[in-house]
Structures are given as C-alpha cells and as structure tokens.
N, C-alpha and C positions, 0 to 999 in steps of 0.2 A: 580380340579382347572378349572375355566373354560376358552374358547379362548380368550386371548387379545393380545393386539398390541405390534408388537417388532419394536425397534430403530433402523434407521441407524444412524450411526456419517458419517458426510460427509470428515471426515478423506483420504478416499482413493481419493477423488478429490481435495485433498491440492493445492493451488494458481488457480484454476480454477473459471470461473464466477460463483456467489454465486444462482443467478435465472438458469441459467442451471443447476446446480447441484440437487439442488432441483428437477428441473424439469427431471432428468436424474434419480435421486434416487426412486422417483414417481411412472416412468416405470418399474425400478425394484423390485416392491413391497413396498417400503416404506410407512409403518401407523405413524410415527413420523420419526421426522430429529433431531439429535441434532446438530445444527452449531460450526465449528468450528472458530474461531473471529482470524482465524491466516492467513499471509501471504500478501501478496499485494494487493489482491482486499480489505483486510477490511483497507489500507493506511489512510482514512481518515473518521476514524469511525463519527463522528461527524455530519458531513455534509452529510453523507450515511444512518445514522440509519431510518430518516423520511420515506424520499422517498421510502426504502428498505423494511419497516415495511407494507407500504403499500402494495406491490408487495405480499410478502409472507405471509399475511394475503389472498390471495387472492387465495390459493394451498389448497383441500384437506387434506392438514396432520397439526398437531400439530408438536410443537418444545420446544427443552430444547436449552442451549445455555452453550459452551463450548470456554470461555474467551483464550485470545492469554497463551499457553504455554509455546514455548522455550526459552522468553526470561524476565521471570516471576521470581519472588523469596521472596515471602510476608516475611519472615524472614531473607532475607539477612543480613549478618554484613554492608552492605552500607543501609545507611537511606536512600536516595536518589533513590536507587533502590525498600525499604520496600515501599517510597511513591508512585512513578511510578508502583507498582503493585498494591497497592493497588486503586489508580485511574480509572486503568485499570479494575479492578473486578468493580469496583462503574457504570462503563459506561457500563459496561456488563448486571449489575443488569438494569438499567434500561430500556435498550433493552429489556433487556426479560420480563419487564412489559409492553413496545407497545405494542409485539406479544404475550402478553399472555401465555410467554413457564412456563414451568411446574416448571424448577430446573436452576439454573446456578453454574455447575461445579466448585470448589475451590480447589487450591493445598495449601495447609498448609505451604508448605513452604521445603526446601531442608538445608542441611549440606553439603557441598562438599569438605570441609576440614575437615580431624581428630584433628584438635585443635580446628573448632568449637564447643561452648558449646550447645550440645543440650535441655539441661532444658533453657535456653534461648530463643533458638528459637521455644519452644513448648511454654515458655511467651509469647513471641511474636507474635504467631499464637490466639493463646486464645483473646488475646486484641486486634485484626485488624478483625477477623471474628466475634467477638462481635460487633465490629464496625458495618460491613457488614452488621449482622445481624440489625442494626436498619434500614437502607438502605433498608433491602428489606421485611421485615414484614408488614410495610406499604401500599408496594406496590403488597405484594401478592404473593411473590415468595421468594422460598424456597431453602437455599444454601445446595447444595449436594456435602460432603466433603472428598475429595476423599485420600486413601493412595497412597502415590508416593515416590519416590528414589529407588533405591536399592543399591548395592557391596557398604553400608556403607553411603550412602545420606539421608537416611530417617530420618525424627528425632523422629518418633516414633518405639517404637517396636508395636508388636503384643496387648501387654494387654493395652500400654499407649492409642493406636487409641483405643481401644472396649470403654476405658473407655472416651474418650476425650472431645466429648460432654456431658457428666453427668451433670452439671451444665449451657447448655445451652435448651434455646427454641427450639420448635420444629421448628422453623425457621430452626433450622437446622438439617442436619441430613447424612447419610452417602451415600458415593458411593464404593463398594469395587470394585477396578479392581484387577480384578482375574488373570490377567495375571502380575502385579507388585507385589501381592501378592505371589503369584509362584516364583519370583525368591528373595523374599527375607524367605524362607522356611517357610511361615506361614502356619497352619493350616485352612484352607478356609472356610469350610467347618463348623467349632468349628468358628469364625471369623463373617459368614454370618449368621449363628442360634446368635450368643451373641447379636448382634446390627440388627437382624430382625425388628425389634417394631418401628426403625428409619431408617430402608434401603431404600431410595428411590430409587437406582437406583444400575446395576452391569455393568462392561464393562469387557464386554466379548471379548477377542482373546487368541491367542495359543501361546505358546516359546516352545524354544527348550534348558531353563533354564540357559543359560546364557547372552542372553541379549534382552529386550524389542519390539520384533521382530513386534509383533503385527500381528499375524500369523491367517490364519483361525481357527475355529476349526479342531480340527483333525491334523494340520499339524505341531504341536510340539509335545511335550512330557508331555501336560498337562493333569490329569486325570479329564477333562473339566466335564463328567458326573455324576463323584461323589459330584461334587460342587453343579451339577443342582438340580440333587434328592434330596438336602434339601431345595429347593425352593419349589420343588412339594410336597414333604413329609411335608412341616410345611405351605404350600397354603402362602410363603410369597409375599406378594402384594409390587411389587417392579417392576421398569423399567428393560428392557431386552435388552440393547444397544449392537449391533456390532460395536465393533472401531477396522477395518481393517485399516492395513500401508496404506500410500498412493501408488498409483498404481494397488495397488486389482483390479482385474477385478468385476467388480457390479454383474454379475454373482455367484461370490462365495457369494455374499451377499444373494442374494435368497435365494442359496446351504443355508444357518446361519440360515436363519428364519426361511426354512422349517426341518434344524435339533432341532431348540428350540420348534415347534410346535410339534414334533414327541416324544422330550425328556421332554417338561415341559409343554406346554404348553394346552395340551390336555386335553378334554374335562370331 
C-alpha cells in the first residue's frame, strides 16, 4: 500500500475558533481535517458557512465534515426532533459541497429506550438517508454512514449495519468507528473486510471497553492493530481519521499518524 494522507477530526478542540483550529491542526501535521459542526462557534451556521467556506478553502489540507452530534436523533420517536436532524444533515451536506470535502458523516439514528422499536427506527433511518442521499449526489458528495450507540442504543446489530446499505447508491457508503464497535462486541475486523468495497472512511481512537472514551491509540484495551492489518492486508482504500476526545494534546495526534504510517500505511 502506498503513503497517503491521515485525518484529523478537530474533535479535541471542541468550542474553539474554527480558523485557528485548523490552523493549529496544520502545525501538527494535519493532510485533511474533518470538521466537527458542533458547539458555539458553529451558533449560527447560516450566516457563517459563506464567509468560512472562504477562509478554509484557502488552508493546504482537504476536509470531510462531521454535522452537530450530541443533540441529533434522525430516528427519534419525536418527529419534531427526526426533522430538526434531519435539516441539520441537509445544511451540512451543502457545506460540504462549498468546500469540496470528501464525505459528511451520518449517524442513522439511536434507540435509547428498551421499548423502542427498533425495525422502526432502521425504517426510518432507510427513508431520511435515502432522502439525504438525493441532497447530496447532485452535489458530489458522499454520505459516510457511521455505526453508533452502544449498552443497548444501537439500532443495528453487527449483520443488519454490513447489510444496510444493500439497496442504496454508492452515494452512500460506510464509516466504521472502531472504537463504538469495540464496545458493542463486534467483530471488526470480519465488519471492515465485509463492507470494504463501500468503506470510505474509519474513526479511529482507543477504550478501555466500557465507555466511548475516545482514547489515543494504545491507551485502552483495543486490539487497535489487529483492525489495521486487514486494511493493509486487503490494500482497502478508505480514510484514516483520528477522533481524539476533546482536550487531546495535538501532540498525541502526531504520536496517531506516525503510528498508522508505521502500522498501515507503509510504502
């Protein structure tokens, strides 16, 4: 496999200036940024995207874009809530057609209660990213669909996400994070070779297996290299994003990039 470029998420500068951060990420080796569209600097995305699209068209690196999280629920039981996220992903999608980023990030959606129905909310994940997906085919950019929940939140298991996209466009396609994978006991490894063909991207950090720590490598309990070696083993052409918790020193991000060029990325 030959050398290419690994991802920062700008994750560990959560509520920080969005142009410094960048520009902060730069200095420490950053070849792409995927943005994260959460917190108070993006208050008023709207009236920001123009001006900002500008700016960051104007930085050395390339960008994916990683729509507001914590307060997201594209399957919620409130419609009110499935609309406002979904909105949210629409305005995301077209951000990331100014700046030309590559993927914008999509969470399928959460169960947070045991009497939600989850064939329900896997309807309702199917019909709103179908949606998406006409949103953003046009515009040239590709939703990267990530597994998320875990202690019982997810609404897919292991075979339903392999299988999920089956019947969509290559519009779409997957993102496995390895570290929510990990603590919902999937096999990773078996998970990242099945949906290879459609893997755009992996988000890589570490746990210590009971909760979403979002740890370096090396500093949980993940067998992070056995994951890797079927990237290099089957040469799959896929993004290599670090999504360090907020606070990371940007140092350990180096430390990340030059462990994935040591372990996969090699010539």
């Amino acid at each position: 496999m030959t050398n290419k470029s690994v991802t920062y998420s700008d994750l560990p500068l959560l509520n920080k200036g969005i142009i410094e951060n960048v520009q902060q990420l730069i200095e420490y080796g950053a070849d792409k940024i995927e943005l994260m569209m959460d917190g108070d600097k993006w208050e008023e995305m709207e009236q920001l995207f123009e001006p900002l699209a500008n700016q960051l068209k104007e930085f050395p690196v390339s960008y994916s874009i990683h729509p507001p999280a914590w307060d997201i629920n594209l399957t919620s039981e409130n419609r009110a809530i499935r609309e406002a996220s979904f909105n949210e992903y629409k305005k995301a999608i077209e951000f990331a057609a100014m700046i030309s980023a590559s993927h914008v990030v999509i969470h399928p959606g959460f169960c947070f209660s045991p009497v939600f129905d989850k064939q329900l909310a896997q309807q309702r994940a199917t019909q709103l990213i179908g949606e998406l997906c006409k949103i953003a085919k046009p515009l040239d950019v590709r939703l990267a669909i990530e597994n998320v929940g875990y202690r019982g939140s997810a609404i897919f298991t292991e075979t339903e996400f392999v299988h999920f996209l089956d019947n969509f466009d290559r519009t779409a396609g997957y993102l496995i994070d390895i570290g929510h994978a990990q603590l919902d006991g999937w096999d990773i490894p078996s998970v990242v070779n099945a949906v290879k063909d459609r893997l755009i991207a992996l988000h890589i950090h570490d746990n210590r297996g009971t909760a979403d720590d979002h740890l370096p490598l090396g500093h949980g309990e993940m067998d992070w290299k056995k994951v890797l070696d079927i990237v290099k083993e089957h040469q799959i052409d896929c993004e290599l994003i670090l999504e360090y918790a907020p606070g990371t020193s940007l140092e350990v991000l180096r430390t990340g990039k030059e462990l994935l060029n040591q372990n996969v990325l090699v010539r």
